[in-house]
C-alpha positions as CSV (number, residue, x, y, z in Angstrom):
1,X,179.0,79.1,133.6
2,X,175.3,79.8,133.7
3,X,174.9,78.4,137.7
4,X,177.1,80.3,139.5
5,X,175.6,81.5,142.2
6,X,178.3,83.0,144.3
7,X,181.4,85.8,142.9
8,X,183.8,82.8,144.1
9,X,181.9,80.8,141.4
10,X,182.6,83.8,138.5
11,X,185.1,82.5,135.9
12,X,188.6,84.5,136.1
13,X,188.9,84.4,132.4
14,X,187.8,87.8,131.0
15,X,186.3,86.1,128.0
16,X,183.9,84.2,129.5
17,X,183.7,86.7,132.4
18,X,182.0,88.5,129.4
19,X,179.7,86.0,128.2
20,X,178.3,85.3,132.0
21,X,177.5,89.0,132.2
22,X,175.9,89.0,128.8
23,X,173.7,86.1,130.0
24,X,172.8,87.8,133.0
25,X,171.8,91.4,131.1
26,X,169.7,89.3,128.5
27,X,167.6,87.7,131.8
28,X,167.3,91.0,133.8
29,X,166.0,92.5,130.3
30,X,163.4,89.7,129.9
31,X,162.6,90.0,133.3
32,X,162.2,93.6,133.3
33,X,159.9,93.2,130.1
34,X,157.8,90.7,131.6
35,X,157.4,93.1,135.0
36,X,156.4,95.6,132.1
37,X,153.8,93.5,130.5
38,X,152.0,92.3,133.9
39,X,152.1,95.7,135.1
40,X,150.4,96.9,132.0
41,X,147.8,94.1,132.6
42,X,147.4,94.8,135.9
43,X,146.5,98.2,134.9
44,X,144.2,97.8,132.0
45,X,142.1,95.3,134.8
46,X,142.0,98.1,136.9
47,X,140.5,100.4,134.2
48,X,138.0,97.5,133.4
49,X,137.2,97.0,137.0
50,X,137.1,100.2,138.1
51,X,137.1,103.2,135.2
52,X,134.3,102.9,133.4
53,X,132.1,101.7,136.7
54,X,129.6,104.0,138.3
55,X,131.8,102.9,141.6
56,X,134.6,104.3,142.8
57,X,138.3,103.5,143.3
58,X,138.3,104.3,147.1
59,X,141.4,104.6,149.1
60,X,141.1,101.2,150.9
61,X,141.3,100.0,147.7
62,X,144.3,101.9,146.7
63,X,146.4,100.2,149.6
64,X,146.2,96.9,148.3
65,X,148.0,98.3,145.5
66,X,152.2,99.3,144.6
67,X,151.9,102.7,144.2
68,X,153.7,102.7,140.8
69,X,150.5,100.3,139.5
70,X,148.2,103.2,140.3
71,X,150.5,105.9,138.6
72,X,150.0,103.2,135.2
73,X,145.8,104.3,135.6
74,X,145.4,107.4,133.2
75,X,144.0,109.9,135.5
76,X,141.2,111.2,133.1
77,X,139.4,107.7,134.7
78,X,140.2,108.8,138.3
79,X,138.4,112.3,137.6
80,X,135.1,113.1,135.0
81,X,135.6,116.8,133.4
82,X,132.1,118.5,134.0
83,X,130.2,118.7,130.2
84,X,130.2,122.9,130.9
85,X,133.4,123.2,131.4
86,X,135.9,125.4,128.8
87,X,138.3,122.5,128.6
88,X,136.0,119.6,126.6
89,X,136.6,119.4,123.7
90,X,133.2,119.5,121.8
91,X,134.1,119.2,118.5
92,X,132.5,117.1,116.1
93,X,134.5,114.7,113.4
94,X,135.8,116.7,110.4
95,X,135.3,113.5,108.2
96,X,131.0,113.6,108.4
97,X,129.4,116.5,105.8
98,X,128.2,119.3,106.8
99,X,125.1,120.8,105.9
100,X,124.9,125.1,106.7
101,X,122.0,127.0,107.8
102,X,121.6,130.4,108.6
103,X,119.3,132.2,110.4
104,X,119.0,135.7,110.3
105,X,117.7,138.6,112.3
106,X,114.1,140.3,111.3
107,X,115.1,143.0,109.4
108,X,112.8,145.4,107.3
109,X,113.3,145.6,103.3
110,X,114.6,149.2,103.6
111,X,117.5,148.2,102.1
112,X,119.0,144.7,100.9
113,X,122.8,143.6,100.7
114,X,124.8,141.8,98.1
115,X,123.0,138.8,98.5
116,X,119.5,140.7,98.3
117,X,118.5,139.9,101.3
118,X,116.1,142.1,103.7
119,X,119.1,144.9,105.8
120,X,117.0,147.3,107.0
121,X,117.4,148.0,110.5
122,X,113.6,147.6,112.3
123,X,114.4,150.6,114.9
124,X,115.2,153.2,112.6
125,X,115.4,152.1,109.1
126,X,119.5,152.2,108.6
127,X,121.5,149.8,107.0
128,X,122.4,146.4,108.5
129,X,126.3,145.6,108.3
130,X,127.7,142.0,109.8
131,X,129.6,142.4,112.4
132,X,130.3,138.8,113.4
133,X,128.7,135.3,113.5
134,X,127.7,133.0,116.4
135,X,128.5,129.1,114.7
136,X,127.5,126.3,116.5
137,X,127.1,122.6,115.7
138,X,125.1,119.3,116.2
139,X,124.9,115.7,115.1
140,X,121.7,114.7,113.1
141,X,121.2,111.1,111.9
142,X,119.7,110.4,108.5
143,X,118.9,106.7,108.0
144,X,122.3,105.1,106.9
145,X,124.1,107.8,107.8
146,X,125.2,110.8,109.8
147,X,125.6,114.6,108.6
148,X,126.6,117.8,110.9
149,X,124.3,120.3,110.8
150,X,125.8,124.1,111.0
151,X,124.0,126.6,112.4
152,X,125.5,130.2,111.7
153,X,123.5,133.4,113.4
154,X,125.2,136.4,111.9
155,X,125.6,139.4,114.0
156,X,124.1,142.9,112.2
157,X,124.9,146.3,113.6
158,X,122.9,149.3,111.9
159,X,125.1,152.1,110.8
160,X,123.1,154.8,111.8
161,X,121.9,153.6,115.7
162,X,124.3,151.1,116.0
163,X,122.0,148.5,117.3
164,X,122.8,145.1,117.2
165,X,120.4,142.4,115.9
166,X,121.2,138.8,116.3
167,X,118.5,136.0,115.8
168,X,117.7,133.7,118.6
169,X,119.3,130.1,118.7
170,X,116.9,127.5,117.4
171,X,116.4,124.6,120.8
172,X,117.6,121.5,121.0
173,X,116.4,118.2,123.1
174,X,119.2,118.6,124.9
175,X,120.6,121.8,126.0
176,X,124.1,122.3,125.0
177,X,123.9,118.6,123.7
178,X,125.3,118.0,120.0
179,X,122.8,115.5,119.0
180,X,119.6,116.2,117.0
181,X,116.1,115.0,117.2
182,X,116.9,112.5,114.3
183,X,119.9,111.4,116.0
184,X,117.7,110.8,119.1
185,X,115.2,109.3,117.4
186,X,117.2,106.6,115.8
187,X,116.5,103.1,117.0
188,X,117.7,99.4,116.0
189,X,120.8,99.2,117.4
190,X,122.4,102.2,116.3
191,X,126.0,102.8,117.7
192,X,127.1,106.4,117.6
193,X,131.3,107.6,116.4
């Protein structure tokens, strides 16, 4: 009996007792799926409106809302992580080459290493041993495509004064940026990752 209204109206059979309440489960799951999908919609307008604006979504705002509309929002939209801090990731796509440079410390040709290259420490003349490397990356655009360039700065310690030598870290446009002076230069409509 799919219009009763009232319990008086319920059948007292059990088999169609059964049926009525399977029709009623199948409309409270459809309804519950469509409360889903306009909540979803009403949150992904939000982000549209709101997210990716230089505005902000200001309390007075927030009242017009259901609270449980504003806990669909991710919260990474409400808040912007600040580019120095430890907990951006910074990494560059593993898919793009890669392209290694190394820049080493002045060193005097006292003595050379296994790759025959100058070890000498300039203080006192001692070997040079790596001790560690400082690695960073950037994004460099050659035309038609994009390549990561690696910069490695080994560490050198001498084994007699135990000084530590380390060459300074090339600049950039943009400190602690990731793109290169080709990437910035690139023009015609170029869309980066």
């Amino acid at each position: 009996m799919p219009g009763a209204d009232t319990i008086n109206d319920l059948p007292d059979d059990a088999k169609l007792l059964k049926q009525h309440l399977r029709e009623r489960v199948a409309e409270v799951t459809a309804l519950k799926l469509m409360v889903d999908k306009l909540t979803l919609q009403l949150a992904r307008r939000l982000h549209a409106q709101y997210g990716a604006s230089s505005e902000r979504f200001h309390d007075a705002q927030a009242s017009l809302l259901e609270p449980a509309v504003l806990n669909e929002v991710p919260a990474s939209n409400r808040t912007k992580v600040a580019a120095n801090a430890g907990t951006l990731d910074r990494r560059l796509p593993d898919h793009l080459p890669r392209e290694q440079q190394e820049i080493r410390p002045e060193a005097t040709s006292a003595h050379r290493d296994a790759a025959g290259q100058d070890c000498g420490c300039t203080a006192c003349g001692g070997r040079l041993r790596r001790i560690g490397a400082d690695v960073s990356e950037h994004l460099e655009y050659v035309p038609a495509r994009f390549k990561v360039i690696r910069t490695v700065r080994p560490k050198l310690a001498c084994t007699r004064c135990q000084s530590i030598f380390q060459a300074a870290a090339p600049s950039r446009p943009i400190p602690r940026g990731v793109a290169g002076p080709g990437l910035l230069g690139a023009r015609d409509g170029l869309q980066v990752l």
